[in-house]
N, CA, C and O atoms as a GROMACS GRO file, in nm:
protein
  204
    1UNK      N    1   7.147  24.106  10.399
    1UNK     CA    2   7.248  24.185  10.330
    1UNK      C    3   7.270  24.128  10.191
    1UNK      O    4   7.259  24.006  10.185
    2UNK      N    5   7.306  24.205  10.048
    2UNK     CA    6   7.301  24.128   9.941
    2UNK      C    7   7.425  24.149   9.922
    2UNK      O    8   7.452  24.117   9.806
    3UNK      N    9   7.539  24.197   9.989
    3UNK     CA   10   7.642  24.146   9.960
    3UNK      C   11   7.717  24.137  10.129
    3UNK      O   12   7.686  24.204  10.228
    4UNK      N   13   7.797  24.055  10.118
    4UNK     CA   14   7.861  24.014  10.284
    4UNK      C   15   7.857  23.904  10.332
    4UNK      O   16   7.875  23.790  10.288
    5UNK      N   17   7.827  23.952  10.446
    5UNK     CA   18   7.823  23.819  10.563
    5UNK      C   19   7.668  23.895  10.674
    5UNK      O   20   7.654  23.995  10.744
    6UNK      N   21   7.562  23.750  10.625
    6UNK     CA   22   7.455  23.750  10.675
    6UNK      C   23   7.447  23.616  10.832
    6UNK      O   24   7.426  23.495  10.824
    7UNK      N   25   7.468  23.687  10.938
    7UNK     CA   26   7.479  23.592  11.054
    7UNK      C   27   7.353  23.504  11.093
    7UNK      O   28   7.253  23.557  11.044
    8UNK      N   29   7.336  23.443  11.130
    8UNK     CA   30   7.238  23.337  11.170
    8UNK      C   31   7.217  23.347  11.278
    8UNK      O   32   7.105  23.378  11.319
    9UNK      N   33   7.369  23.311  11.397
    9UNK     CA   34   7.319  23.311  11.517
    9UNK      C   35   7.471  23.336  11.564
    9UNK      O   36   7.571  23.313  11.496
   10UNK      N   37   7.467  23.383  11.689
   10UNK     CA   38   7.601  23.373  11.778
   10UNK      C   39   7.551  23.330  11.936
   10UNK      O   40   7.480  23.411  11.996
   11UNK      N   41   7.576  23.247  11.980
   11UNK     CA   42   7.510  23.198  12.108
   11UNK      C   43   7.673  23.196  12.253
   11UNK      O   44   7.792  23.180  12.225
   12UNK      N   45   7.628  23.213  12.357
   12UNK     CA   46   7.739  23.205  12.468
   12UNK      C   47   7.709  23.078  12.499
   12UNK      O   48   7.591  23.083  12.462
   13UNK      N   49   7.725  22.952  12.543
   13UNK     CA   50   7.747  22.819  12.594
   13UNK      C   51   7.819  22.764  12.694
   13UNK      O   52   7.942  22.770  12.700
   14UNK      N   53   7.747  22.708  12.775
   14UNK     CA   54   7.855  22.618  12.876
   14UNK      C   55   7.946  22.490  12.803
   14UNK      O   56   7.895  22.388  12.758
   15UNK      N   57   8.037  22.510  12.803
   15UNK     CA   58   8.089  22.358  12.724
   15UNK      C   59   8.045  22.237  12.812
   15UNK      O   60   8.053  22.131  12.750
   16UNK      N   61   7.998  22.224  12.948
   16UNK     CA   62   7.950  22.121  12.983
   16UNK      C   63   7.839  22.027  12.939
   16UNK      O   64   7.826  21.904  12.931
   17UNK      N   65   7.738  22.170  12.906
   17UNK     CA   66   7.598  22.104  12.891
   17UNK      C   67   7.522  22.176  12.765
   17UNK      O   68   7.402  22.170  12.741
   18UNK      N   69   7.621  22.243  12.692
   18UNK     CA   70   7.542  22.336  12.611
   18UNK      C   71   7.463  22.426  12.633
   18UNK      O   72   7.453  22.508  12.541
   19UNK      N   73   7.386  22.446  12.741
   19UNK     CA   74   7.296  22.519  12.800
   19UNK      C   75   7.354  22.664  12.829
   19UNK      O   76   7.475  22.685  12.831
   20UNK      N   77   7.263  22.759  12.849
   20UNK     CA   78   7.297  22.951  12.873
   20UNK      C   79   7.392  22.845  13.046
   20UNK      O   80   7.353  22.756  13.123
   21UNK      N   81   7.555  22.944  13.028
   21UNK     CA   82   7.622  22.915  13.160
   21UNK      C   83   7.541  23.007  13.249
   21UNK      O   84   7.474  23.107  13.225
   22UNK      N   85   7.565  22.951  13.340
   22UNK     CA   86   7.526  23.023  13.528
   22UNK      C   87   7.664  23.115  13.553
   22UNK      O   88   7.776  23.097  13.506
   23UNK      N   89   7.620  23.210  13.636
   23UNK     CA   90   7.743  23.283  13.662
   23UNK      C   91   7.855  23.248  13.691
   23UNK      O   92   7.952  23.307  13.643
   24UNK      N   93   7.868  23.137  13.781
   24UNK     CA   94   7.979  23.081  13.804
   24UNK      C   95   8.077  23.026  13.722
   24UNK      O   96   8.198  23.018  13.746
   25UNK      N   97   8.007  22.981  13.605
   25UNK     CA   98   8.117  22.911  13.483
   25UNK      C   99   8.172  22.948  13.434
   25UNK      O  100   8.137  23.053  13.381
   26UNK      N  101   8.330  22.884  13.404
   26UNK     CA  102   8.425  22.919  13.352
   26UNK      C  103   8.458  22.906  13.226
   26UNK      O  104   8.494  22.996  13.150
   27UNK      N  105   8.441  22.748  13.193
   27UNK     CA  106   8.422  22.691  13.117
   27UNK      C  107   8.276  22.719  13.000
   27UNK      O  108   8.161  22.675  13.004
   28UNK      N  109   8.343  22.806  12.906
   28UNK     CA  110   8.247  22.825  12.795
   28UNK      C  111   8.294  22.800  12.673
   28UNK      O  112   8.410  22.767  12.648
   29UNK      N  113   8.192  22.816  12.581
   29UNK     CA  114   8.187  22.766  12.432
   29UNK      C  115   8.134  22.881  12.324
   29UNK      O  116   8.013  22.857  12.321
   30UNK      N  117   8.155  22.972  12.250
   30UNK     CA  118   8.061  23.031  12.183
   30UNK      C  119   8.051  22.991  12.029
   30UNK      O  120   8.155  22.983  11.963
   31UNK      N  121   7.973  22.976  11.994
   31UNK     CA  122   7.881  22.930  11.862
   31UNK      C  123   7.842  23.030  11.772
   31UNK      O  124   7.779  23.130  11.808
   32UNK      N  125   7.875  23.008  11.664
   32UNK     CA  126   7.873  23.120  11.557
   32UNK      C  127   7.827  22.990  11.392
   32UNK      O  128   7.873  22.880  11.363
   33UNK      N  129   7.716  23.081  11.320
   33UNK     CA  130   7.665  23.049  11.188
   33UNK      C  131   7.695  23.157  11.129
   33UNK      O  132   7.716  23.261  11.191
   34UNK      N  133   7.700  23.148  11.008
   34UNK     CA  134   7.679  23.298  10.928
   34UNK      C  135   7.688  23.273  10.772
   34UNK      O  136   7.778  23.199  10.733
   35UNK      N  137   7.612  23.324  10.690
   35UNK     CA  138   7.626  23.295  10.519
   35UNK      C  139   7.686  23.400  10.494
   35UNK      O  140   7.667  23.511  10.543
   36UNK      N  141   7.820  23.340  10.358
   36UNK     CA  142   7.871  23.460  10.258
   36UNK      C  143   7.762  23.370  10.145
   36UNK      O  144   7.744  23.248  10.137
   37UNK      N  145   7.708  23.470  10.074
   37UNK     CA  146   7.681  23.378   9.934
   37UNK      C  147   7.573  23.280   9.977
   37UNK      O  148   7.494  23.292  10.071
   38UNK      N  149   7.584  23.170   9.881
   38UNK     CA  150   7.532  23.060   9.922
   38UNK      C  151   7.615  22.947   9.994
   38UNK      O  152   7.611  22.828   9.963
   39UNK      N  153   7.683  22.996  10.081
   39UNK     CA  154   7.810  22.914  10.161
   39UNK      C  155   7.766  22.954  10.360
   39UNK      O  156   7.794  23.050  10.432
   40UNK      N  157   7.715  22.867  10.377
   40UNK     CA  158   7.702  22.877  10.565
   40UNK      C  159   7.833  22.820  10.597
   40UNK      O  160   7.891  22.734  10.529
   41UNK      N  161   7.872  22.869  10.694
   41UNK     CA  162   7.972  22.864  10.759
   41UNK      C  163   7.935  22.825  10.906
   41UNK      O  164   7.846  22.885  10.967
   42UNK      N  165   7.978  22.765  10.938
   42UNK     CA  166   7.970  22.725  11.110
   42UNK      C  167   8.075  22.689  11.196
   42UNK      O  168   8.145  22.591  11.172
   43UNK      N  169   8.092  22.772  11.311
   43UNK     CA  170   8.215  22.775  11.403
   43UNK      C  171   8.207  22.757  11.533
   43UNK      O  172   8.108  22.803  11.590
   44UNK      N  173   8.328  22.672  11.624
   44UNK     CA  174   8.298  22.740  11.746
   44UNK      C  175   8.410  22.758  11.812
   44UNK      O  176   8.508  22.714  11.752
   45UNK      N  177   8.441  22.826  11.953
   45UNK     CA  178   8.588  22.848  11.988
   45UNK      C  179   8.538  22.827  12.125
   45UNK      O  180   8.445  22.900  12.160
   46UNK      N  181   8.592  22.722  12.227
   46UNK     CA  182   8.626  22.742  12.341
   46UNK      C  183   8.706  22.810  12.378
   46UNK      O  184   8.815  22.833  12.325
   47UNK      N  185   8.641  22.877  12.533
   47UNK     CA  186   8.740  22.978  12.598
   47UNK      C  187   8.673  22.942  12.742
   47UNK      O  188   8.560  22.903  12.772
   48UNK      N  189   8.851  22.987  12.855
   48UNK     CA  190   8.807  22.980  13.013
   48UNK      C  191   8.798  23.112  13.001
   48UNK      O  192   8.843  23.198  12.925
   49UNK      N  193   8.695  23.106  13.138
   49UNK     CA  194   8.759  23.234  13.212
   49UNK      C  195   8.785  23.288  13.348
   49UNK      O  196   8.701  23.290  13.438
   50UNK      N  197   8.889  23.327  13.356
   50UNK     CA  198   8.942  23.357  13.456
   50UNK      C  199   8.845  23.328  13.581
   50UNK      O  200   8.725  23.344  13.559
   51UNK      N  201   8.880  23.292  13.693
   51UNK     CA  202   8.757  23.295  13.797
   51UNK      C  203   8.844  23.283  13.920
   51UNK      O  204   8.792  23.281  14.032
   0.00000   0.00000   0.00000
């Protein structure tokens, strides 16, 4: 995109092990990159869920 927000990656995560969670997990992490400009940005937000 030549103007915005160009994403990199958004990934789902186990916060245990980093690894793709198994169905059972509650405990996750999701992971977010993304460029405005020449500025990368990198984020992440834990979240449960309900189980």
């Amino acid at each position: 995109a030549r103007h915005g927000w160009t994403v990199d990656y958004v990934a789902i995560r186990s916060q245990a092990t980093l690894l793709a969670p198994q169905p059972a997990e509650t405990a996750l992490v999701i992971l977010a990159a993304a460029r405005l400009g020449g500025t990368r940005l990198i984020d992440n937000i834990e979240v449960g869920l309900a189980g």
